[in-house]
CHARMM-style PDB file with segment names, atoms N, HN, CA, C and O in Angstrom:
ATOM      1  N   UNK     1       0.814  -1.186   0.000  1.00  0.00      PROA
ATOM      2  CA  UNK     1       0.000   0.000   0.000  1.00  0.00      PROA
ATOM      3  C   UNK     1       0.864   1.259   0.000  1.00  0.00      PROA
ATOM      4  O   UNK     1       0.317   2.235  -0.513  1.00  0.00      PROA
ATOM      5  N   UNK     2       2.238   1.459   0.520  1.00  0.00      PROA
ATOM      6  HN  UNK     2       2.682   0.666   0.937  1.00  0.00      PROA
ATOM      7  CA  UNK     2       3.084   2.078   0.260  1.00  0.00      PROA
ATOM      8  C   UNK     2       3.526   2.548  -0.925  1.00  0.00      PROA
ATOM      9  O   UNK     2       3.919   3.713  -0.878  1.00  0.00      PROA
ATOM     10  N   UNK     3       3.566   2.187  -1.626  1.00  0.00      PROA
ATOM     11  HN  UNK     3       3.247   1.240  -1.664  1.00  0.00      PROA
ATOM     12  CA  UNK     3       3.708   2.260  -3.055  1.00  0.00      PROA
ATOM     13  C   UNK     3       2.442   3.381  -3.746  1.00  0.00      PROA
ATOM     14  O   UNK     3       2.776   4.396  -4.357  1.00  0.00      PROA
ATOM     15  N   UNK     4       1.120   3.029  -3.544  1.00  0.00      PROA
ATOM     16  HN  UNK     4       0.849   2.204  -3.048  1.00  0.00      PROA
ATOM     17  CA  UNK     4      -0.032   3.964  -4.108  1.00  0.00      PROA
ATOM     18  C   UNK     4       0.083   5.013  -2.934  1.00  0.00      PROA
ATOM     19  O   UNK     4      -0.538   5.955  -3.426  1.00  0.00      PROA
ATOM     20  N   UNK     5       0.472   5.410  -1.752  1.00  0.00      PROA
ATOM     21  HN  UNK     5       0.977   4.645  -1.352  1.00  0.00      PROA
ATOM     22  CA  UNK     5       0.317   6.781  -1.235  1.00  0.00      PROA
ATOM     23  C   UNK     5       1.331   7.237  -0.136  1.00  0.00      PROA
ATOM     24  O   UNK     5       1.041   7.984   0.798  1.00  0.00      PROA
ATOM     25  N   UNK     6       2.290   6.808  -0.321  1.00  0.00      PROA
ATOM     26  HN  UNK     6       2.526   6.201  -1.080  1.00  0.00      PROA
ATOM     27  CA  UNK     6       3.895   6.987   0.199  1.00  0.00      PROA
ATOM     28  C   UNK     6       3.608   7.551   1.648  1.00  0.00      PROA
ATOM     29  O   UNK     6       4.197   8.439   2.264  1.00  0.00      PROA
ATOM     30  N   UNK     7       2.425   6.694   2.040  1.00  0.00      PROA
ATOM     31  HN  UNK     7       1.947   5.973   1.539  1.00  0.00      PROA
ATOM     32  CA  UNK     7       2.754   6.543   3.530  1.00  0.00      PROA
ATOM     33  C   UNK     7       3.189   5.581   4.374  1.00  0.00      PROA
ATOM     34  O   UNK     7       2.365   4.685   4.192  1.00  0.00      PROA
ATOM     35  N   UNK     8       4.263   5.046   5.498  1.00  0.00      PROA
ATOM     36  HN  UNK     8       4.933   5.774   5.646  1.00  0.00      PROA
ATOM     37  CA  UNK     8       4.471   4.383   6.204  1.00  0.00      PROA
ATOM     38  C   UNK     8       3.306   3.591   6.383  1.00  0.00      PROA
ATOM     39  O   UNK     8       2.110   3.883   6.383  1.00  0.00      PROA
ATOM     40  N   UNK     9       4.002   2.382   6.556  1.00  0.00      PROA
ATOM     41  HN  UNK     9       4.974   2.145   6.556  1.00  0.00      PROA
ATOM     42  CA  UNK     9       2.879   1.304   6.935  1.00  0.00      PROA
ATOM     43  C   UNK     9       2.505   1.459   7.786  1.00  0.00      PROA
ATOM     44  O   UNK     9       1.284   1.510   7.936  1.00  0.00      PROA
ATOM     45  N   UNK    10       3.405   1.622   8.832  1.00  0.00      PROA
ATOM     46  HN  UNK    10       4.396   1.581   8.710  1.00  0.00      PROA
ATOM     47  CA  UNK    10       3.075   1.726  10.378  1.00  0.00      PROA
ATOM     48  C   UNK    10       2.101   2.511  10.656  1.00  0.00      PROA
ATOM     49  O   UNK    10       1.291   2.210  11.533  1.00  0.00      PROA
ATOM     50  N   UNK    11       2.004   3.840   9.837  1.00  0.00      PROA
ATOM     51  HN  UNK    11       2.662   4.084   9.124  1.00  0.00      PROA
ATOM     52  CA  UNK    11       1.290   4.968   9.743  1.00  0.00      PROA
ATOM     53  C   UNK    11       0.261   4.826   9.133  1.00  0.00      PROA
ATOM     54  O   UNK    11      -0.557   5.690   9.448  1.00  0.00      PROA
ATOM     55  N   UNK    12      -0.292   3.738   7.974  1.00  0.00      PROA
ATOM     56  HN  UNK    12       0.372   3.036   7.717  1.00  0.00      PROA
ATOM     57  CA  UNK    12      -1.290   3.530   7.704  1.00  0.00      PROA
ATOM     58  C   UNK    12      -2.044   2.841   8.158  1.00  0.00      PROA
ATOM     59  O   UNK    12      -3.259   2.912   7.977  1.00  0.00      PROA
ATOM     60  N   UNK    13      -1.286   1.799   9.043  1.00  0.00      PROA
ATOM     61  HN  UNK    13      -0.298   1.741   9.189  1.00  0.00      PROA
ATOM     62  CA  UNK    13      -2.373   0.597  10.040  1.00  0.00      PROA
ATOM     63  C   UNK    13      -3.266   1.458  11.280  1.00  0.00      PROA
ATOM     64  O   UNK    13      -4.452   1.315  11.580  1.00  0.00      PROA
ATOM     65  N   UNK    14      -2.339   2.305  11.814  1.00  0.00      PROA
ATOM     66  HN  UNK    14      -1.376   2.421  11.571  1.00  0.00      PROA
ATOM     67  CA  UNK    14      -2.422   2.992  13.050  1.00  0.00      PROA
ATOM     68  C   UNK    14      -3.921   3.511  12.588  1.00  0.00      PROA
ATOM     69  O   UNK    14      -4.869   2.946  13.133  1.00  0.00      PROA
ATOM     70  N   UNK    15      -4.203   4.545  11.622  1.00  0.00      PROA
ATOM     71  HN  UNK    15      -3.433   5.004  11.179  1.00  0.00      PROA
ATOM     72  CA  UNK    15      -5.318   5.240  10.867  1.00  0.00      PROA
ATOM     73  C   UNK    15      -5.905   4.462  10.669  1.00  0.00      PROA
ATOM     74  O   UNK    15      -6.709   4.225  11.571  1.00  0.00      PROA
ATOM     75  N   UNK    16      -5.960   3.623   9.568  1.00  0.00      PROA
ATOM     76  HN  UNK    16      -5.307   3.815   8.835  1.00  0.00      PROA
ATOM     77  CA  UNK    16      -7.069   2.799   9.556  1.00  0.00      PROA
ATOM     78  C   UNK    16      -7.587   1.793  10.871  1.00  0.00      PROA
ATOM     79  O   UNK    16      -8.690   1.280  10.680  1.00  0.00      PROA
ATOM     80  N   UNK    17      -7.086   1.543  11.843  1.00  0.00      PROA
ATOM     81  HN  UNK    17      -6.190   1.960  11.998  1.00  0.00      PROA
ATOM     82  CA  UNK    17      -7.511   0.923  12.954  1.00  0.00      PROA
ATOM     83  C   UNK    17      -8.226   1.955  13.506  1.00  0.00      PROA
ATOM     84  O   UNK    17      -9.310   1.497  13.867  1.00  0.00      PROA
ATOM     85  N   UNK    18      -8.154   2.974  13.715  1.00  0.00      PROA
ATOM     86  HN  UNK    18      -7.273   3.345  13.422  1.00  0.00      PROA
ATOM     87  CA  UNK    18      -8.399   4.260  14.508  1.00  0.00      PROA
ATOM     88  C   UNK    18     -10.211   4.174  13.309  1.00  0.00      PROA
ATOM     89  O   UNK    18     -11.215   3.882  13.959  1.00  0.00      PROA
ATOM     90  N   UNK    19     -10.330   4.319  12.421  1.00  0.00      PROA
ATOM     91  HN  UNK    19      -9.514   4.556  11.893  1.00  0.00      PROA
ATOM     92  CA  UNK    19     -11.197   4.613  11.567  1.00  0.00      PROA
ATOM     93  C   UNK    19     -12.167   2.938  11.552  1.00  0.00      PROA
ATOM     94  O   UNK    19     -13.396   2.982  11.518  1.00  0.00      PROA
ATOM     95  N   UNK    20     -11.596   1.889  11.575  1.00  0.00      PROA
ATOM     96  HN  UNK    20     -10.597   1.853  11.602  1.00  0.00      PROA
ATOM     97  CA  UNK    20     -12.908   0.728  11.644  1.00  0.00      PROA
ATOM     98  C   UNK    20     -12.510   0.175  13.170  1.00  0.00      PROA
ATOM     99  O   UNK    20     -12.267  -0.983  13.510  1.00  0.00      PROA
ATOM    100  N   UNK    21     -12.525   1.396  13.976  1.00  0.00      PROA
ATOM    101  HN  UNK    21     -12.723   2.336  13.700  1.00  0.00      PROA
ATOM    102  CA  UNK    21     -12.530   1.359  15.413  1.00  0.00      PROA
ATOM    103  C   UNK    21     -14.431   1.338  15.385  1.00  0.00      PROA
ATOM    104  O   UNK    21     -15.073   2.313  14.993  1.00  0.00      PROA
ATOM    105  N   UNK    22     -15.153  -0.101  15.933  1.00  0.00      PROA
ATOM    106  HN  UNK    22     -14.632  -0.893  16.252  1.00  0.00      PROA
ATOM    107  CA  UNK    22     -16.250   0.041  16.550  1.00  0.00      PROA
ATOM    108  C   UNK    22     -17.052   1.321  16.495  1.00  0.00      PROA
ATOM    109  O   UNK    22     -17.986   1.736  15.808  1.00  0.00      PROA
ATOM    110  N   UNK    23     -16.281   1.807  17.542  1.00  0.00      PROA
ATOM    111  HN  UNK    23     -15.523   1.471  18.100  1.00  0.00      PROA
ATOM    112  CA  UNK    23     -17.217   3.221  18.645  1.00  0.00      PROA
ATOM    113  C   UNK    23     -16.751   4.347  17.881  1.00  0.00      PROA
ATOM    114  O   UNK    23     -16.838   5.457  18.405  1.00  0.00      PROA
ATOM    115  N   UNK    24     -16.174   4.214  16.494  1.00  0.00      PROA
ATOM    116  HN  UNK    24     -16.103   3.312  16.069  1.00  0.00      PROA
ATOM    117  CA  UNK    24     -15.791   5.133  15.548  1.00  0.00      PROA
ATOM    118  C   UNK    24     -16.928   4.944  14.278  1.00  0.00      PROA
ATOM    119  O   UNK    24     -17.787   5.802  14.072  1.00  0.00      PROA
ATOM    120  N   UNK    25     -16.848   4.100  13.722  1.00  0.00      PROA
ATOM    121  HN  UNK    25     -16.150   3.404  13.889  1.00  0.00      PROA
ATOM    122  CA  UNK    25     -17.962   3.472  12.664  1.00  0.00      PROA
ATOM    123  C   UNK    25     -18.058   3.995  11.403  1.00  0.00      PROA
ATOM    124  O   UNK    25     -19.101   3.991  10.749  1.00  0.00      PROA
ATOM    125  N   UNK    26     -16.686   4.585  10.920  1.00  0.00      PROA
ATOM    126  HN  UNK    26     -15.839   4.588  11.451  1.00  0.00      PROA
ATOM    127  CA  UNK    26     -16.189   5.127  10.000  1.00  0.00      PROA
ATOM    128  C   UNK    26     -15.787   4.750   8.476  1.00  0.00      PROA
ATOM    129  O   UNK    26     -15.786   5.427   7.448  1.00  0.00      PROA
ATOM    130  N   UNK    27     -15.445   3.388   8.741  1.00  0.00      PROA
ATOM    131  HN  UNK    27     -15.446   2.838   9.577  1.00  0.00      PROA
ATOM    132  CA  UNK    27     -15.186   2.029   8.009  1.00  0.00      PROA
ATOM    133  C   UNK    27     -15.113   1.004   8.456  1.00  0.00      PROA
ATOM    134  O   UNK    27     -14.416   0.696   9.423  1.00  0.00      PROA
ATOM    135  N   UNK    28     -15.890   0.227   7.768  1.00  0.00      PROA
ATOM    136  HN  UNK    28     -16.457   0.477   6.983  1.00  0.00      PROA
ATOM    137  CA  UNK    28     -16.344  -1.443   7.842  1.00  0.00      PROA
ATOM    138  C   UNK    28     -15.020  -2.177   7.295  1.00  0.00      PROA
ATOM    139  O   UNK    28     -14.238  -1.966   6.368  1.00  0.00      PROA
ATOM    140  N   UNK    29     -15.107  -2.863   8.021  1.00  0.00      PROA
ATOM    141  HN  UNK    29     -15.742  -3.034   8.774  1.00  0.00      PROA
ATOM    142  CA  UNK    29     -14.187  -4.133   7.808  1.00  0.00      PROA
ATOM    143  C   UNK    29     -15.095  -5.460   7.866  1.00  0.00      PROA
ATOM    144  O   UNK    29     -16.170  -5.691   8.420  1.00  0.00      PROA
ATOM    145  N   UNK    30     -14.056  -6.403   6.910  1.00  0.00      PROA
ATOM    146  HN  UNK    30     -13.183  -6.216   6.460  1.00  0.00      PROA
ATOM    147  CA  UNK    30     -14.754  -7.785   6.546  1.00  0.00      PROA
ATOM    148  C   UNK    30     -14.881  -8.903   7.898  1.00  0.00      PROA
ATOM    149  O   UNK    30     -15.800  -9.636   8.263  1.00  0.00      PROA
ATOM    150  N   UNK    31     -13.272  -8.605   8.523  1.00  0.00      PROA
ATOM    151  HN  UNK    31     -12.526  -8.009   8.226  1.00  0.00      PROA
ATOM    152  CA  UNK    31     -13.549  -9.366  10.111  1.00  0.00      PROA
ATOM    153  C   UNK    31     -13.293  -7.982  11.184  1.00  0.00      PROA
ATOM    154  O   UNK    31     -12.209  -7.797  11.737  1.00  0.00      PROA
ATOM    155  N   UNK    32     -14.550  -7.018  11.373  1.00  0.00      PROA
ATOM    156  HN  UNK    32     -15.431  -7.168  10.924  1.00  0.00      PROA
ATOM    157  CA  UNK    32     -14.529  -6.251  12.181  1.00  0.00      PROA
ATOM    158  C   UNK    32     -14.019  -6.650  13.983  1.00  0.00      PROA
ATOM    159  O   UNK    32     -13.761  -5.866  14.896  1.00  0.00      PROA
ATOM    160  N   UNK    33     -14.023  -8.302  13.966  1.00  0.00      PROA
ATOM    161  HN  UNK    33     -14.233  -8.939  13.224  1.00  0.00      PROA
ATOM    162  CA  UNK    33     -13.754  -8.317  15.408  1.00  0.00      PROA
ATOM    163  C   UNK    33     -12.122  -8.099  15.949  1.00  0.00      PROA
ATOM    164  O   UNK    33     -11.625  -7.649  16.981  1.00  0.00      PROA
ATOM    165  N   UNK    34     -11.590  -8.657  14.700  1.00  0.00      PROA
ATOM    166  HN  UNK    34     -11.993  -9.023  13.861  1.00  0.00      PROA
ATOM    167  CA  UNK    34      -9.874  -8.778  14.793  1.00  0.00      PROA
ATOM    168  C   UNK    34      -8.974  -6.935  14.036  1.00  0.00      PROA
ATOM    169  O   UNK    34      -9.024  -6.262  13.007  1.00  0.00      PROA
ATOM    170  N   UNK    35      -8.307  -6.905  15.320  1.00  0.00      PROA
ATOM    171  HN  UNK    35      -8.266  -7.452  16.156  1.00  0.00      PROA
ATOM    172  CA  UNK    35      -8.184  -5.584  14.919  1.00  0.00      PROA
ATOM    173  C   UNK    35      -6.880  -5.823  13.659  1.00  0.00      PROA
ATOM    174  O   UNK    35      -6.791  -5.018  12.731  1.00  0.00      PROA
ATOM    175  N   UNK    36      -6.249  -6.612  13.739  1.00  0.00      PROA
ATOM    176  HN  UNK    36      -6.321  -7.266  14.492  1.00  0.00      PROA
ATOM    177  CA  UNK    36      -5.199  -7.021  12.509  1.00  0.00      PROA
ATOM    178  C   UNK    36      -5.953  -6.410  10.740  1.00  0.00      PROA
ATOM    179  O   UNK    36      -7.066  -5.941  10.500  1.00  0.00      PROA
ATOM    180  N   UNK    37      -5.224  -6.584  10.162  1.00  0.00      PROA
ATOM    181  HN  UNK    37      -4.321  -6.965  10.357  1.00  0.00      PROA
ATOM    182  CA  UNK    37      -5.863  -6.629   8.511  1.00  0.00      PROA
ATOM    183  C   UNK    37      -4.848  -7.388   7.606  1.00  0.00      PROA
ATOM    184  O   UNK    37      -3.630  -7.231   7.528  1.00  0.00      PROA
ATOM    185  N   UNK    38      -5.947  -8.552   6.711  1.00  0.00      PROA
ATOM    186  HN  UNK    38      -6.937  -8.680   6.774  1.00  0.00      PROA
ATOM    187  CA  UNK    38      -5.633  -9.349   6.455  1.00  0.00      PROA
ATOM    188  C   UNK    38      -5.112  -8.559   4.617  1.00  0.00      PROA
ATOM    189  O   UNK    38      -5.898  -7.793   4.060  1.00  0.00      PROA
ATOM    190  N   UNK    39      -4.104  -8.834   4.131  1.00  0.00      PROA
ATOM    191  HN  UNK    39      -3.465  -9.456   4.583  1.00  0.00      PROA
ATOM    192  CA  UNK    39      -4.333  -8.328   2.716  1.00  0.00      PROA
ATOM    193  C   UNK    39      -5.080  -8.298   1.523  1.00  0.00      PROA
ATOM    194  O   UNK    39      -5.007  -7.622   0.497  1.00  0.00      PROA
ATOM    195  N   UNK    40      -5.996  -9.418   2.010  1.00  0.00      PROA
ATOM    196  HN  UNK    40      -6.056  -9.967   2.844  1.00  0.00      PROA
ATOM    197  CA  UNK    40      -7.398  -9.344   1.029  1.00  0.00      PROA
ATOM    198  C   UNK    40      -8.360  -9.132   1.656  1.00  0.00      PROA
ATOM    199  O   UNK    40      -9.408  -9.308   1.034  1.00  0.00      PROA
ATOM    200  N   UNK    41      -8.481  -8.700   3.030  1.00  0.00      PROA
ATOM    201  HN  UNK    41      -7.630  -8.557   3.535  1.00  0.00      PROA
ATOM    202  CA  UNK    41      -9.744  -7.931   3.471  1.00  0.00      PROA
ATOM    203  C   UNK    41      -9.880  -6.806   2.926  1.00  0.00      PROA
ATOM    204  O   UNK    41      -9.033  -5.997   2.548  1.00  0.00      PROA
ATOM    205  N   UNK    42     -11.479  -6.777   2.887  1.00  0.00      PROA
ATOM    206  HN  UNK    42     -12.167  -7.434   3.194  1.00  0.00      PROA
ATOM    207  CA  UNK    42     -12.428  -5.276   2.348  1.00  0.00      PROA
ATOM    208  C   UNK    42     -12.689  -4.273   3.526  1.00  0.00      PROA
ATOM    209  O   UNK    42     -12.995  -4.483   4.700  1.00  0.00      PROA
ATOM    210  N   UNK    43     -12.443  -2.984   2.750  1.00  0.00      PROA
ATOM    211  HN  UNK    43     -12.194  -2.814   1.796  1.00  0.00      PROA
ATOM    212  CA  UNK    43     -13.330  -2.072   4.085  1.00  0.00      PROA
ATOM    213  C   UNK    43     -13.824  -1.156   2.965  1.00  0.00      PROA
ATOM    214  O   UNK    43     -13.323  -0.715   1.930  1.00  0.00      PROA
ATOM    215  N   UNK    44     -15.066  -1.037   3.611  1.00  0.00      PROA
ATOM    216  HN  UNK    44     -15.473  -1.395   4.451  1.00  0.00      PROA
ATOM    217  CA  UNK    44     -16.127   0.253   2.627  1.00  0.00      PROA
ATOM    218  C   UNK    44     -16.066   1.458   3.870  1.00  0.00      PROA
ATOM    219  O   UNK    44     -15.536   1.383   4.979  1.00  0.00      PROA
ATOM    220  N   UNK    45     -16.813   2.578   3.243  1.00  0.00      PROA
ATOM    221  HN  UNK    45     -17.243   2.639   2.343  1.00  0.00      PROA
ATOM    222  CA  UNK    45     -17.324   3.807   4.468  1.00  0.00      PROA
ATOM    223  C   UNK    45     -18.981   3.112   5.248  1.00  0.00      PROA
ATOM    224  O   UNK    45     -19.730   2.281   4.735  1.00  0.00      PROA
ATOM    225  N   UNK    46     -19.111   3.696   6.380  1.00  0.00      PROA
ATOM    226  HN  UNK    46     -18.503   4.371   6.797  1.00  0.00      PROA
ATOM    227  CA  UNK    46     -20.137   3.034   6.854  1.00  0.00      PROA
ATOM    228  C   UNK    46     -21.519   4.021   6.579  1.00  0.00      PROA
ATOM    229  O   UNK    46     -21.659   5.211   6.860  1.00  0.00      PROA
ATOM    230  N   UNK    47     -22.407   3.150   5.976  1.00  0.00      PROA
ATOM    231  HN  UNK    47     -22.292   2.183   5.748  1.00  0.00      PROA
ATOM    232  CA  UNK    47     -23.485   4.029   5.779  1.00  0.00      PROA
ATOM    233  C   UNK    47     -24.196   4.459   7.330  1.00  0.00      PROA
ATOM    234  O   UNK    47     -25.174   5.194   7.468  1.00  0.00      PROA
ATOM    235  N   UNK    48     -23.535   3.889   8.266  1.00  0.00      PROA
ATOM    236  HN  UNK    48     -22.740   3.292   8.154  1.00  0.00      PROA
ATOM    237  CA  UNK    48     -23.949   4.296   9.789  1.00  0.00      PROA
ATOM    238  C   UNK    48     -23.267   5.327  10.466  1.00  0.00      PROA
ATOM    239  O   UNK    48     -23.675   5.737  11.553  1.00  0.00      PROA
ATOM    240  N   UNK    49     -22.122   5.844   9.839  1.00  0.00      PROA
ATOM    241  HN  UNK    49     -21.791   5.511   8.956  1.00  0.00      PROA
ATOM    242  CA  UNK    49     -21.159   6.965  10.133  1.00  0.00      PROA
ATOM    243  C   UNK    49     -22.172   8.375  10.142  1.00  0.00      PROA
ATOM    244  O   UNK    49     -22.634   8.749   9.064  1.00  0.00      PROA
ATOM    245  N   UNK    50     -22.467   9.073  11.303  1.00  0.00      PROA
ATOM    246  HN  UNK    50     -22.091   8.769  12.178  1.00  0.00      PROA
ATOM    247  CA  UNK    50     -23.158  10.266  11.241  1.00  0.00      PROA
ATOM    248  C   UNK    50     -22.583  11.103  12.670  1.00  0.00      PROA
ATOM    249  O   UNK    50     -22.534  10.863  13.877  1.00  0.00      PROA
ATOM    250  N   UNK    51     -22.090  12.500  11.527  1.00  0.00      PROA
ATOM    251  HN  UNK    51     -22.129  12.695  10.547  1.00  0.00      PROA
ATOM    252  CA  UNK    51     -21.360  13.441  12.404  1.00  0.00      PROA
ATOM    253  C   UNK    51     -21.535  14.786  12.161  1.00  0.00      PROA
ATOM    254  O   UNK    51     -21.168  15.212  11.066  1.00  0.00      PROA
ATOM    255  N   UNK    52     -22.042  15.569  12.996  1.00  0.00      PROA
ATOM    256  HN  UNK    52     -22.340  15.223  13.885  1.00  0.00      PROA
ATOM    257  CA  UNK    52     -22.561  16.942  11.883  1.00  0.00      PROA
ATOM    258  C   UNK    52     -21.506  18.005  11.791  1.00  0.00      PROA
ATOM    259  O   UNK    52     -21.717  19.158  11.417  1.00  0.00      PROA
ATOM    260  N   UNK    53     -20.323  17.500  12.175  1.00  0.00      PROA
ATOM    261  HN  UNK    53     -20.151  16.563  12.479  1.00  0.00      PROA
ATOM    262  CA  UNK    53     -18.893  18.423  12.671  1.00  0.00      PROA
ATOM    263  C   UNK    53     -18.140  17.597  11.202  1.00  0.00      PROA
ATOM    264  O   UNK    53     -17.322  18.365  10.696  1.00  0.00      PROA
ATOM    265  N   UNK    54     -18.226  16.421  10.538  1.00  0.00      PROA
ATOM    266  HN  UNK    54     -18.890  15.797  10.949  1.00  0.00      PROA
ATOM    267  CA  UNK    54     -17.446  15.700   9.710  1.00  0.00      PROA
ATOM    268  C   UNK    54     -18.043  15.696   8.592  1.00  0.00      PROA
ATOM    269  O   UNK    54     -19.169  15.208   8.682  1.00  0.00      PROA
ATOM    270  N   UNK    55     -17.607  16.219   7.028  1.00  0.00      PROA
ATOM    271  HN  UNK    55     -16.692  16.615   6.955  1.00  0.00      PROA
ATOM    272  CA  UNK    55     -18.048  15.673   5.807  1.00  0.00      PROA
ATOM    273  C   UNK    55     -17.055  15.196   5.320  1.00  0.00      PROA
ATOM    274  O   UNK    55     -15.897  15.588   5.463  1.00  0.00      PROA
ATOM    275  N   UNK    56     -17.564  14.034   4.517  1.00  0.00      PROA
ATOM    276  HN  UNK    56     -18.505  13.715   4.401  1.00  0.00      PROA
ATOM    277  CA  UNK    56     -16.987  13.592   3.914  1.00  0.00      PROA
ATOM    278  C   UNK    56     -17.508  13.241   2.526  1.00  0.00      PROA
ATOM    279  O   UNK    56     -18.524  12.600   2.253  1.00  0.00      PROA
ATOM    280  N   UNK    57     -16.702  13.732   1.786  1.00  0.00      PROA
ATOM    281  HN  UNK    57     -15.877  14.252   2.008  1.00  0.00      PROA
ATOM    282  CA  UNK    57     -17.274  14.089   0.126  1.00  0.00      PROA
ATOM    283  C   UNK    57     -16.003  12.864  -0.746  1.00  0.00      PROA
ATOM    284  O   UNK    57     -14.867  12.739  -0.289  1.00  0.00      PROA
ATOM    285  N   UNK    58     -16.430  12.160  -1.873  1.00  0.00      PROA
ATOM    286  HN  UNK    58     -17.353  12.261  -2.244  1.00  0.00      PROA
ATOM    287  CA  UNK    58     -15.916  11.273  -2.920  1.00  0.00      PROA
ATOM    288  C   UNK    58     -15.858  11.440  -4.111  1.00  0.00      PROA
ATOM    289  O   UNK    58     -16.782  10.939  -4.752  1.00  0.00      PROA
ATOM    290  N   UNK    59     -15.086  11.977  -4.664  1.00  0.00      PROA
ATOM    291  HN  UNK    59     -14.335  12.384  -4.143  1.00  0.00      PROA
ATOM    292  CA  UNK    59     -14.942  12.361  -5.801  1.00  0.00      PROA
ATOM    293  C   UNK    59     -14.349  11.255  -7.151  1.00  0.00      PROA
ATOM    294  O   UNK    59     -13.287  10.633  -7.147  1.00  0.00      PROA
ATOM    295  N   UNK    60     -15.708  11.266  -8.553  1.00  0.00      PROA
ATOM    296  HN  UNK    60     -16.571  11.772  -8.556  1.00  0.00      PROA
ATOM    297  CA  UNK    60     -14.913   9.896  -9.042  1.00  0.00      PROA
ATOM    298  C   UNK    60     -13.197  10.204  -9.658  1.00  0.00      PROA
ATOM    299  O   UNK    60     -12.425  11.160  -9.721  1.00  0.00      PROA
ATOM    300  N   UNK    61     -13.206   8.803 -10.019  1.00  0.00      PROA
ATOM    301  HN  UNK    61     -13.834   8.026  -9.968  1.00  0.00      PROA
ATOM    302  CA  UNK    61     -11.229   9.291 -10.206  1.00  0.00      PROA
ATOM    303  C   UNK    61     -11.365   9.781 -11.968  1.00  0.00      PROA
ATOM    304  O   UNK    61     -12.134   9.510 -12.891  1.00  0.00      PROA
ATOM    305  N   UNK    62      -9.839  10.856 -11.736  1.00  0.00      PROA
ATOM    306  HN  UNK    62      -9.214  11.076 -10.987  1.00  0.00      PROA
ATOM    307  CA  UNK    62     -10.205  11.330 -12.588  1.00  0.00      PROA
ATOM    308  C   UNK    62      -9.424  10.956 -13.864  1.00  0.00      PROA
ATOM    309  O   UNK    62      -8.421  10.347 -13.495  1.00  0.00      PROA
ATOM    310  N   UNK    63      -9.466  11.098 -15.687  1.00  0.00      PROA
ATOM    311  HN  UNK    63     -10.282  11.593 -15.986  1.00  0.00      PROA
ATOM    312  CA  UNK    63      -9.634  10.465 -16.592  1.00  0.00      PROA
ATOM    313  C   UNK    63      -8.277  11.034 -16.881  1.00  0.00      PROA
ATOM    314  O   UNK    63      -7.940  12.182 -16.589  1.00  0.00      PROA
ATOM    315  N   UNK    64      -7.367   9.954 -17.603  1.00  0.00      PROA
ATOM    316  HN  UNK    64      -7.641   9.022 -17.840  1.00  0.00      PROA
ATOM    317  CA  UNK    64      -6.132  10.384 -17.530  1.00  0.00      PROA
ATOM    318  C   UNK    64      -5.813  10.939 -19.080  1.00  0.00      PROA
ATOM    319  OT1 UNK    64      -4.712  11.418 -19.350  1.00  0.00      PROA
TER     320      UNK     64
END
């Protein structure tokens, strides 16, 4: 994953744990119970994520 956004791994696990943190509900994970991530696990955004201080906007990718 280093490679697509030249961030530390270490630095990307930390975030994404922090984000399909439960009592966060930010992103879903495929085995939400194990805080590890497997390299072919999925995580989507959670359609249960509601914050009126947070937007979050998706923009499609763009055409090269």
């Amino acid at each position: 994953m280093k490679e697509l956004t030249n961030i530390p791994e270490a630095e990307m696990l930390n975030q994404l744990k922090y984000l399909c943190n439960p009592k966060q509900k930010i992103l879903d994970k495929d085995f939400p119970k194990t805080p590890d991530f497997k390299p072919d696990e999925k995580m989507r955004v959670s359609s249960e994520f509601v914050n009126p201080n947070v937007k979050v906007t998706f923009s499609p990718p763009q055409k090269q």
